[in-house]
C-alpha positions in Angstrom: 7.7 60.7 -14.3 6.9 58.0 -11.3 3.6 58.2 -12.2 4.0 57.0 -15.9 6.7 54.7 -14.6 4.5 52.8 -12.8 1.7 53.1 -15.1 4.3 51.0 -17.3 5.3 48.5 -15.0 1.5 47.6 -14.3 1.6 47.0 -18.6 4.2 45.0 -18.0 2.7 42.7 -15.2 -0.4 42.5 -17.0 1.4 41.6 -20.4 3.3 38.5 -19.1 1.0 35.9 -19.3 1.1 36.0 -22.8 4.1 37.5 -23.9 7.4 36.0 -22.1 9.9 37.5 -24.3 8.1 40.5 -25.4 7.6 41.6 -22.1 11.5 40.8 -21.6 12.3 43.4 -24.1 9.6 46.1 -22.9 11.2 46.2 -19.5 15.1 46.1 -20.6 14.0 49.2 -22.6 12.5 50.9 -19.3 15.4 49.8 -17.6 17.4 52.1 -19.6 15.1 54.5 -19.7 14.8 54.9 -16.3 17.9 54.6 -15.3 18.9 56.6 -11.8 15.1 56.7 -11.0 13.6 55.1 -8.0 11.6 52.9 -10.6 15.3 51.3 -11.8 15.4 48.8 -9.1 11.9 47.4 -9.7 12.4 46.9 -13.3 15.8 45.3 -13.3 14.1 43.1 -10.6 11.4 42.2 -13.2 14.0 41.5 -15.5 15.9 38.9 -13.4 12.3 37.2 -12.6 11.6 37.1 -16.7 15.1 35.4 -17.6 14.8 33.2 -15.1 11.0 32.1 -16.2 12.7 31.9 -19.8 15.2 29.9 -18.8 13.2 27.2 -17.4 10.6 27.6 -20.2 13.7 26.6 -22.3 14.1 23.8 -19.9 10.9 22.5 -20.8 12.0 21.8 -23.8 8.6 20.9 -27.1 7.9 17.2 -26.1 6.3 16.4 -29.3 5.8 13.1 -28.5 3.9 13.0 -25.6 0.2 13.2 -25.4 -1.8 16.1 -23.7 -2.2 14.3 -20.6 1.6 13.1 -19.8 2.7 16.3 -20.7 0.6 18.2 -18.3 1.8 15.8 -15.2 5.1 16.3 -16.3 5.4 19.7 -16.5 3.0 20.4 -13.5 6.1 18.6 -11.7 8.6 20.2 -13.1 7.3 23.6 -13.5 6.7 23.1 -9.5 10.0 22.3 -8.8 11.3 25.4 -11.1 9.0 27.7 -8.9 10.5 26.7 -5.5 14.0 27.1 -6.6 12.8 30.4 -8.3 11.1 31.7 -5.0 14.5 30.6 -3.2 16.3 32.7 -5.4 14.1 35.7 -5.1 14.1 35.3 -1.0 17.8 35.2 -0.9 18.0 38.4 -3.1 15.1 40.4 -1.1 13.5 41.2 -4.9 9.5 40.6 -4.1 8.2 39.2 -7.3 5.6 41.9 -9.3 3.2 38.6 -10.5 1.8 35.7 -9.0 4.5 33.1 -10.2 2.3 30.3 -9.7 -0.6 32.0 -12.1 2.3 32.6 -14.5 3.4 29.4 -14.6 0.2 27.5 -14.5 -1.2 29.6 -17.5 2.6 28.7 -19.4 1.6 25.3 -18.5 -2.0 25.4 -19.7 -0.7 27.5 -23.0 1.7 24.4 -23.5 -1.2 21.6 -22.7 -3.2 23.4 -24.9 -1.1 23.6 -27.8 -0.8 19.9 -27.6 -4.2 19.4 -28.0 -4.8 21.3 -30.8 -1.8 19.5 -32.4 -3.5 16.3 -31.5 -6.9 17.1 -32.7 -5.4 18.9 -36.2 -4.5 15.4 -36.6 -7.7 14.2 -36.1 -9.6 16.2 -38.2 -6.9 15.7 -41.1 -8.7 12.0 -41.0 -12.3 12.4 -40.7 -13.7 13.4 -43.6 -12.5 10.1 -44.9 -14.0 8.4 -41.9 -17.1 10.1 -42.3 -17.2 9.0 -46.1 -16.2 5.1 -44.9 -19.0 3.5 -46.8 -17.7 5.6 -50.3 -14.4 4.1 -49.7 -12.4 1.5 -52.1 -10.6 -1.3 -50.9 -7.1 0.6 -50.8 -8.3 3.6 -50.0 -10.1 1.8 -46.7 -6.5 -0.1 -46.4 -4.4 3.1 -46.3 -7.0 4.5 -43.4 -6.6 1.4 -41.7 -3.0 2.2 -41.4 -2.9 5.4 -40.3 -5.6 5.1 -37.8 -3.1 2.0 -36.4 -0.2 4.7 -36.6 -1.6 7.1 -35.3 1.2 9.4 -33.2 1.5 8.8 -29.8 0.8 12.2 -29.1 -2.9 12.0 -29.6 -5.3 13.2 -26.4 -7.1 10.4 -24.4 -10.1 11.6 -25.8 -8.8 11.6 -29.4 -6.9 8.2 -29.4 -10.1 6.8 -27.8 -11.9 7.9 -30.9 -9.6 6.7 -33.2 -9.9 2.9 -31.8 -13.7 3.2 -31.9 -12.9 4.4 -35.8 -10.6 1.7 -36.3 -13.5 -0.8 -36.0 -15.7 0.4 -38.4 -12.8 0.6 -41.0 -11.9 -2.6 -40.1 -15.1 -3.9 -40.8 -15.7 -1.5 -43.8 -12.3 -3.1 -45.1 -13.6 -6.6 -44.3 -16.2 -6.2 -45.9 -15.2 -5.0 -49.0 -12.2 -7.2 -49.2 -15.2 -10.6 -48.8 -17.5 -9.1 -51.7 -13.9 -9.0 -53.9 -13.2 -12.4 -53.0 -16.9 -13.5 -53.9 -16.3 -12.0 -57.4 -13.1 -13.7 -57.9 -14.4 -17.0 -56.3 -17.8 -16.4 -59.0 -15.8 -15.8 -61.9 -13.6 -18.3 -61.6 -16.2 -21.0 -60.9 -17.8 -20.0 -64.0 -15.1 -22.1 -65.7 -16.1 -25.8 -64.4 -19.8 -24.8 -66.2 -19.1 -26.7 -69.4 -19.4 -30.0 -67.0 -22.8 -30.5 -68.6 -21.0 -31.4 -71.5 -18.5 -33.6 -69.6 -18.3 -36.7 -72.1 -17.1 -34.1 -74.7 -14.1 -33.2 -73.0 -10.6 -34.2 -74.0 -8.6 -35.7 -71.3 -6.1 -32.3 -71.7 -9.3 -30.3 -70.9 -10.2 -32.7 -68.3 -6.2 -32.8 -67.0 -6.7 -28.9 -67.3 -10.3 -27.9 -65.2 -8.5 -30.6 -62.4 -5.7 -28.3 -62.2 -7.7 -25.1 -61.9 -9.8 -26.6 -59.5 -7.2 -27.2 -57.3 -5.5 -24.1 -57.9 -8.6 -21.3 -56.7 -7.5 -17.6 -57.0 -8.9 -17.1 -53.2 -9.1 -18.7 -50.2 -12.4 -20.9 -49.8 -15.0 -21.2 -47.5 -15.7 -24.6 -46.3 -19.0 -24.8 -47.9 -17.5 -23.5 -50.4 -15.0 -26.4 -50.3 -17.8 -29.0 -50.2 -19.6 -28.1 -53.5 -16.5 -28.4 -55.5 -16.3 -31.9 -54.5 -18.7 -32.9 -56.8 -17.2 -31.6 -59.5 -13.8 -33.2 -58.5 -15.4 -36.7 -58.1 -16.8 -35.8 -62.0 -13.8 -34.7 -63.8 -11.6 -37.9 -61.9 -14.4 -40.5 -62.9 -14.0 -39.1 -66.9 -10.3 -39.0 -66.9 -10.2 -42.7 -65.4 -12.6 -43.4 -67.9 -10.3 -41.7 -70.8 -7.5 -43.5 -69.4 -9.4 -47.1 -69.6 -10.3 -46.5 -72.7 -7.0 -45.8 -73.9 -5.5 -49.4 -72.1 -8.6 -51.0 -73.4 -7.4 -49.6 -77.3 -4.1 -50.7 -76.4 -4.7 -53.9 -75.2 -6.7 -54.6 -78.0 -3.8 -54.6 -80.4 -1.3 -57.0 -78.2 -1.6 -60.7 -79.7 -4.6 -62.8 -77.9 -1.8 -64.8 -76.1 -0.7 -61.9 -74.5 -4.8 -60.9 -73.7 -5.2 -64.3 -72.3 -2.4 -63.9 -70.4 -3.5 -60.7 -68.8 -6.9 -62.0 -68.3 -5.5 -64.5 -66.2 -3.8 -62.1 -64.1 -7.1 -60.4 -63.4 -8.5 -63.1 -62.8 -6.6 -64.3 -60.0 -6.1 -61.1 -58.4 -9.9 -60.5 -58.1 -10.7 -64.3 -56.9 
């Protein structure tokens, strides 16, 4: 019966690395099991080792919000500090521990550090297809990327955020560069409007009033050289409208009696001499 009860403590030392609480249960089972044995002691000694472990594990609490990195310095510190006061504890009580604590709580540490970068890199992944399909992208759906890549959680790895700000400027650019060859349609199309300038003597002065309105009115922001070949047309459309408007005070004028002409020819005249 010793043998076999050592044969399952050694199952239980080599199970705890990966199996905290499952281990916890195996050896309060033995612990009844071998109760009044010489093999007693040693497991209830196991037992007080595996609470306590738990208990700090507990401590640790999930940090979901911290990145791979932090989280390792952090526990690294506090999983130290837990160890000491655990190997206090077990030097006061005489109980000589059955594992080497600090490989038990390194690998809980690395087991908890990994973890984090999976969840880090799961949220990666989630996102690259898209990246790698950038150039296939609309407008929005670039836009939405954008966003998320800016969000990103603030649990990403080093290694992952890094390659989410080198992502970030190739969307960005995608998204500028889509967002220009929209504005080039819109500018286009609505240019196509001031066309019928060929024509421009045909033009009523509401039409006239009308294209001057437009032009000042452009569905996108302009480019300055942009700008500077719309002046042309502006300079067009005012010189026909002033000429409309002459014409009509010329019509005008012509109906008034000639004293009233005369009159207003004098005027001119001395204003302009």
């Amino acid at each position: 019966m010793r043998f076999h009860g050592v044969t399952l403590l050694l199952q239980i030392i080599d199970d705890v690395p990966n199996g905290l609480r499952r281990t916890l249960v195996k050896a309060n089972r033995l612990r009844d099991i071998f109760v009044g044995t010489s093999d007693e002691n040693e497991i209830s000694d196991m037992v007080t080792v595996l609470e306590r472990i738990l208990n700090n594990l507990a401590a640790w609490g999930e940090s979901n919000a911290l990145n791979p990195e932090r989280l390792g310095e952090l526990l690294n510190q506090q999983g130290q500090r837990q160890l000491e006061e655990l190997s206090s504890l077990l030097d006061a009580n005489e109980i000589e521990p059955a594992w080497d604590l600090q490989a038990v709580y390194n690998s809980l540490v690395t087991e908890r550090i990994n973890r984090a970068r999976k969840r880090s890199s799961d949220w990666l992944s989630s996102r690259m297809q898209l990246v790698e399909e950038l150039n296939l992208l609309d407008l929005v759906q670039c836009a939405n990327l954008e966003k998320e890549l800016i969000e990103a959680p603030g649990y990403l790895s080093n290694e992952d955020q890094s390659k989410v700000d080198n992502y970030l400027v190739a969307v960005r650019k995608r998204c500028a560069d889509l967002a220009e060859t929209l504005r080039l349609s819109k500018f286009e199309a609505w240019r196509k409007q001031f066309q019928s300038l060929e024509k421009i003597d045909n033009l009523t002065k509401y039409d006239t009033e009308q294209l001057l309105k437009a032009l000042n009115n452009p569905p996108v922001e302009l480019t300055k050289e942009e700008k500077q070949s719309l002046q042309s047309i502006e300079a067009q459309l005012t010189t026909h409208i002033d000429q409309i408007s002459m014409d009509e005070i010329l019509g005008r004028i012509e109906k008034w009696p000639l004293t009233m002409q005369r009159q207003l020819i004098q005027i001119l005249s001395d204003r302009l001499t």
